[in-house]
N, C-alpha and C positions, 0 to 999 in steps of 0.2 A: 361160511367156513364150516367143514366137517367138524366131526368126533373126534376125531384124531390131529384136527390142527391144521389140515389142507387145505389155503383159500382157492376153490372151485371157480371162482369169479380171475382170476388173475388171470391176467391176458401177458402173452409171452409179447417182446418186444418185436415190432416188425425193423429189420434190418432198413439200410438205406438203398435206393435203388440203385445208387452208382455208389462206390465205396474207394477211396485210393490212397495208399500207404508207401510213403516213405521211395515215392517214382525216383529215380537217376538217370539222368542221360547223359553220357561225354561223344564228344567226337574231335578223333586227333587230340587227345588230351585234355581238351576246350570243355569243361562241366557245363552245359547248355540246362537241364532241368538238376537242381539241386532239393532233394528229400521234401518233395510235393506230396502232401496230404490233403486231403480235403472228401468231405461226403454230401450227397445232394437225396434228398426225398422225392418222392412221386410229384410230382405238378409243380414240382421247383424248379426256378431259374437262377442259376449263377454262371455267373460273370469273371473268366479269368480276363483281367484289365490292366494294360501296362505297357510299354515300345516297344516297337522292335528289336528284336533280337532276346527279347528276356525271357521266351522259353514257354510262351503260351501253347505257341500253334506243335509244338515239338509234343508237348503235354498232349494235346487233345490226339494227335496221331496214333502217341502210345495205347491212350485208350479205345481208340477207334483198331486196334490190330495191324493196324499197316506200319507201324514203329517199335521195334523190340526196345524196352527198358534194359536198365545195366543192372538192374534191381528192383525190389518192391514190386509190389502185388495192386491187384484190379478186382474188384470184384462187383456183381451184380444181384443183385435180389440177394447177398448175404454170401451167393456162390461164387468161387475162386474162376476168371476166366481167363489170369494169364499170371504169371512171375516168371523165376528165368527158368525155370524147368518145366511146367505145364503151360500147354498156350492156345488155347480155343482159337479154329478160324474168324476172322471180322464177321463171315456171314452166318455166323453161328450166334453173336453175340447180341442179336436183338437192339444192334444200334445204328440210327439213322445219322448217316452222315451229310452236311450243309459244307461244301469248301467256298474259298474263293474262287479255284478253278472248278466250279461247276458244270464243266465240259457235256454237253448234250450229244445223245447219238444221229450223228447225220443224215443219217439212210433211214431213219426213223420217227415217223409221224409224231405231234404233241403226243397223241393219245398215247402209242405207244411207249414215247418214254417213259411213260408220267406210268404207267401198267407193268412196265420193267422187273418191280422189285416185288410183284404183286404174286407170288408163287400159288394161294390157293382160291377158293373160291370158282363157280362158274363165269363165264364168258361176260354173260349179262350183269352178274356180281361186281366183275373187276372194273365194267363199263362204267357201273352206276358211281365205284367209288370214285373212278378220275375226271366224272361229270362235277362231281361234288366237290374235289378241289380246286379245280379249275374253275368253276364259279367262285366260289369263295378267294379265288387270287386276282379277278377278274379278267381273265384270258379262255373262256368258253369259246369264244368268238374263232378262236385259234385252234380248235381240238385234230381239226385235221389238217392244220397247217404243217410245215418242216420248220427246224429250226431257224434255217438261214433266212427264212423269213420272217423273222422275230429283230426286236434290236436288243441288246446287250440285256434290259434293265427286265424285259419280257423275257428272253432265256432264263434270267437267275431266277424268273418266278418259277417256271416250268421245271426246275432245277429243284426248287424248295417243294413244289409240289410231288416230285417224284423221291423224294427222300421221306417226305411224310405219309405217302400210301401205305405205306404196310404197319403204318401203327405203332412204331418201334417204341422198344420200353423207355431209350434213352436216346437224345437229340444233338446230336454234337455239331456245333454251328461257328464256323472260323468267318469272321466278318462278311455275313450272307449277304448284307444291305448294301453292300457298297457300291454297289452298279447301279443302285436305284438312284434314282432324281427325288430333289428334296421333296416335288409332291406328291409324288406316290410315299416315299419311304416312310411314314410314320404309320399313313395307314393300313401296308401291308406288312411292316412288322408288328404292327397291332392282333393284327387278325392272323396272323402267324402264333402269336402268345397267344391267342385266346383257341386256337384248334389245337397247339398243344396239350392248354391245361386241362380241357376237355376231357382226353385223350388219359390223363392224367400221366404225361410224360415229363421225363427228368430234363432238363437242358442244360448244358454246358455252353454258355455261349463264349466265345473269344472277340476280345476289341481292344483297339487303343484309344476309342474314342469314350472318355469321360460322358458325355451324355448321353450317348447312346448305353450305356453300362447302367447309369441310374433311371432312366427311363423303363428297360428292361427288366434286371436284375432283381431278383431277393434278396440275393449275395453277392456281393463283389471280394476277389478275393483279388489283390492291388501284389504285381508279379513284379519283379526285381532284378534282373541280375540272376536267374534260374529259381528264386527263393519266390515264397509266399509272404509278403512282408507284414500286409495288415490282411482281414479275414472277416467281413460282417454285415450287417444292414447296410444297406446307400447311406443314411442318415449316419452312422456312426463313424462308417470310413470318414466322410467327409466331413464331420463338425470334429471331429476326434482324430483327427492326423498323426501317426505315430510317428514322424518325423516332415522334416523341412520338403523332402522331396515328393513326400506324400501329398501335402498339402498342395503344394508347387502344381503338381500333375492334373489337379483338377479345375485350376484356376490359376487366374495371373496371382501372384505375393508381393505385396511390399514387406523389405526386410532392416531392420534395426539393428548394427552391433552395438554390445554394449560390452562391460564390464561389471560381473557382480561383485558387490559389496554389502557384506551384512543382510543377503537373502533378496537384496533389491538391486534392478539393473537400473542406474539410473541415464535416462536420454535427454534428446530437446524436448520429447510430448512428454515427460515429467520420470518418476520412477513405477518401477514394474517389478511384482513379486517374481523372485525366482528359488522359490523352494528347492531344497534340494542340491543347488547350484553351489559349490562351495566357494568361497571369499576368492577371488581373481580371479576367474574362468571367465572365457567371453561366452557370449552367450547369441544367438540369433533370434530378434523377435521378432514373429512373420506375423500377415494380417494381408486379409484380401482387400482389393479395392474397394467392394461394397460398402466395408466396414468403418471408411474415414468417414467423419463428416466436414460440411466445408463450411466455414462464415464468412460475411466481409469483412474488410477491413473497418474501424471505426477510428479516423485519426491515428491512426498509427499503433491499435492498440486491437486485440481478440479478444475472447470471449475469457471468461475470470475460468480459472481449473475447476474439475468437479473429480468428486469421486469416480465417477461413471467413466468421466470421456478423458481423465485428467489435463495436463498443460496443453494451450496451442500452440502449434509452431507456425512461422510462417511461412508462405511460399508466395510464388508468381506461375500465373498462368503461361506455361511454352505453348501446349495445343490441346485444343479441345475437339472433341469428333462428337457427333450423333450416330449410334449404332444399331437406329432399328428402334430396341425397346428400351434404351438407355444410356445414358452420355458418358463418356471415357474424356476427364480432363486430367494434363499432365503437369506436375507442377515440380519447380527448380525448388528447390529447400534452401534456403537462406543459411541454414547451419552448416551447411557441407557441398552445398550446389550438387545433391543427388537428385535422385527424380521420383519423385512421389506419383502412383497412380492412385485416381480417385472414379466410381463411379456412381452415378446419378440418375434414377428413375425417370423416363421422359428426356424431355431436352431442356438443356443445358449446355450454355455454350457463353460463356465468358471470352472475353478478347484476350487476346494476348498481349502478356504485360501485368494483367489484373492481379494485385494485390490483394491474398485471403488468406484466413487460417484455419489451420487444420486439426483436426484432433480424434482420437483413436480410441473407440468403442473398448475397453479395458477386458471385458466378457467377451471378446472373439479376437484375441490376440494369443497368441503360441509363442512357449519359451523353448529353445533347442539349444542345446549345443554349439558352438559355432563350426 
C-alpha cells in the first residue's frame, strides 16, 4: 500500500466468460425461457439439465445468436453481445456451437469441414490443426473421406471437431453424445472435456440425461418449466434436492405420506422430524432405493427400531431383477399394499413371496410438502 492509502497489489475482478441475465422467451404467448440467470468462468462446464420442453435448448440458441430474447442481456468477457436493442452477429461472438443437428457439408472432404471455421492462419497452419483433432477424436483415418461415408456416430465426431477448430471462448453443446454408442461415448466425451479445458473454454452443455450431467458438469443448473430451479455442484443438486421432483429426476424415489403432528410425521417405518411443517399438513417423504436396507424375516418378527434406521415395516418380495452392477427388489408393503423399491450391490435375488423387512436410512430421507 502507498502513502496515500492505495493498495497497488489489488487485482481488479476478472469478469465471467459467459454472463446471462434475466433471458425471456414467449412464443404464441407460451413463456418457454422464464428470467434465466446464470454465469460460467473460463474452463468451466455447466450443465443446463432437465425434459423436454423446459427451455434448455431455447436458452442455449439465445445465446448462440440464432434466437432473439424478449429480454435480458448476454454477455462475454464482461462485454454486452446482445439485449433487445444491441445484437452482435453469432459469428462475431467467439462461440462454438455443438447441436444435435450437427449437419455436415456434403460436397465437402473431412478435412474440409473440420478447416470450415478456420478463418486465419496459413494453409499448412490450418492443416496441422485438423490433423490434430481428428487424431484426438480418432477419425484421422477418415481425413479425406466425405461425409456419407461416415456413420451417424463418426459424423457427430467430425461435427464436434469442426466446432472446436477455431478455439472458441465459449462452447455451446445441445446433447452432442447422443449418436455415440455407449463404447465410444464415454471416452470421447472424455477427451472432448479435456481439449476444452486445455483450451481453457467456458461450456454450456445441454441434457436430460442425469448422468451424463454429473459425469460432465461443475454445475448443473436443474431447468423447470422455463425456470432455473436448483443451481450448484453435482453433489449438492443431488444429495440436497430442493423439492420432490428434483430428487425424483435423478433417481427412482420411494414416497411416504404422512401427516405432521407436533413437528413429527409419523409412518409404518416409525416417526420422522418435520420442522417447519405445521400441526396437519401432509407432508411427502421421499428416499431413493439405495437407501432401504432389507432383513429377513425371524419368526415373524424384524429387526428392533434404532435411531439411525428407525421402525421396520414389513414387506414381500413381488420381483427381483439383476441390473448389471446391482439388484432392483420390489416389495408389496403389508401396510397399504404399496410397492416399495429397494436396491442392492451385486446380486440379490430373493424368490418371490419372501418375507423381509425394511427400514430407512433416517439421514437420506426428504421431508416436502405433499
Amino acid at each position: 500500500m502507498n502513502s496515500i492509502g492505495f493498495d497497488e497489489t489489488r487485482v481488479t475482478p476478472v469478469p465471467p466468460r459467459l454472463e446471462v441475465k434475466n433471458l425471456m422467451r414467449s412464443f404464441e404467448g407460451r413463456t418457454v425461457v422464464n428470467d434465466i440467470s446464470f454465469a460460467i468462468q473460463p474452463g468451466q462446464v455447466t450443465c443446463l439439465l432437465g425434459p423436454s420442453g423446459c427451455g434448455k435448448s431455447t436458452t442455449l440458441r439465445m445465446i448462440a445468436g440464432v434466437e432473439m430474447q424478449d429480454s435480458g442481456e448476454i454477455y462475454v468477457d464482461g462485454a454486452l453481445v446482445c439485449d433487445t436493442i444491441f445484437r452482435l452477429p453469432p459469428e462475431r461472438r467467439e462461440i462454438g456451437l455443438m447441436f444435435q443437428d450437427f449437419a455436415l457439408f456434403p460436397h465437402l472432404s473431412v478435412a474440409d469441414n473440420v478447416a470450415f471455421g478456420l478463418t486465419s492462419g496459413s494453409k499448412a497452419e490450418k492443416r496441422a490443426r485438423v490433423e490434430e483433432l481428428l487424431e484426438r477424436v480418432d477419425l484421422m483415418r477418415f481425413i479425406d473421406g466425405y461425409p456419407h461415408q461416415l456413420s451417424g456416430g463418426e459424423q457427430q465426431r467430425v461435427a464436434l471437431a469442426r466446432a472446436l477448430a477455431p478455439k472458441p471462448k465459449i462452447m455451446l453443446m445441445d446433447e452432442p453424445f447422443s449418436g455415440l454408442d455407449n463404447r465410444l461415448r464415454d471416452g470421447i466425451r472424455d477427451e472432448t472435456l479435456n481439449i476444452l479445458k486445455e483450451q481453457d473454454t467456458a461450456v454450456l452443455l445441454v441434457t436430460h440425461e442425469p448422468e451424463e450431467a454429473m459425469r460432465m458438469a461443475d454445475e448443473i443448473a436443474l431447468m423447470r418449466d422455463g425456470r432455473i430451479v436448483q443451481h450448484g455442484a453435482p453433489y449438492n443438486v443431488y444429495t440436497r434436492p430442493v423439492d420432490r421432483a428434483a430428487l425424483a429426476f435423478f433417481s427412482d424415489a420411494n414416497v411416504l405420506h404422512a401427516t405432521v403432528e407436533g413437528a413429527l410425521a409419523q409412518t409404518p417405518f416409525g416417526q420422522f422430524l418435520a420442522p417447519g411443517h405445521p400441526d396437519g399438513t401432509m407432508v411427502d417423504i421421499v428416499f431413493r432405493p439405495q437407501h432401504v436396507r432389507i432383513d429377513f424375516d425371524r419368526g415373524g418378527t424384524g429387526p428392533k427400531p434404532t435411531a439411525t434406521d428407525g421402525t421396520a415395516a414389513r414387506g414381500v418380495v413381488q420381483r427381483a431383477r439383476f441390473m448389471g452392477n446391482e439388484s432392483l427388489v420390489e416389495f408389496v408393503m403389508d401396510y397399504d399394499d404399496s410397492i416399495l423399491r429397494a436396491t442392492v450391490p451385486n446380486v440379490f435375488l430373493p424368490k418371490v413371496g419372501t418375507v423381509m423387512w425394511l427400514t430407512i436410512r433416517r439421514d437420506k430421507c426428504f421431508v416436502f410438502d405433499a
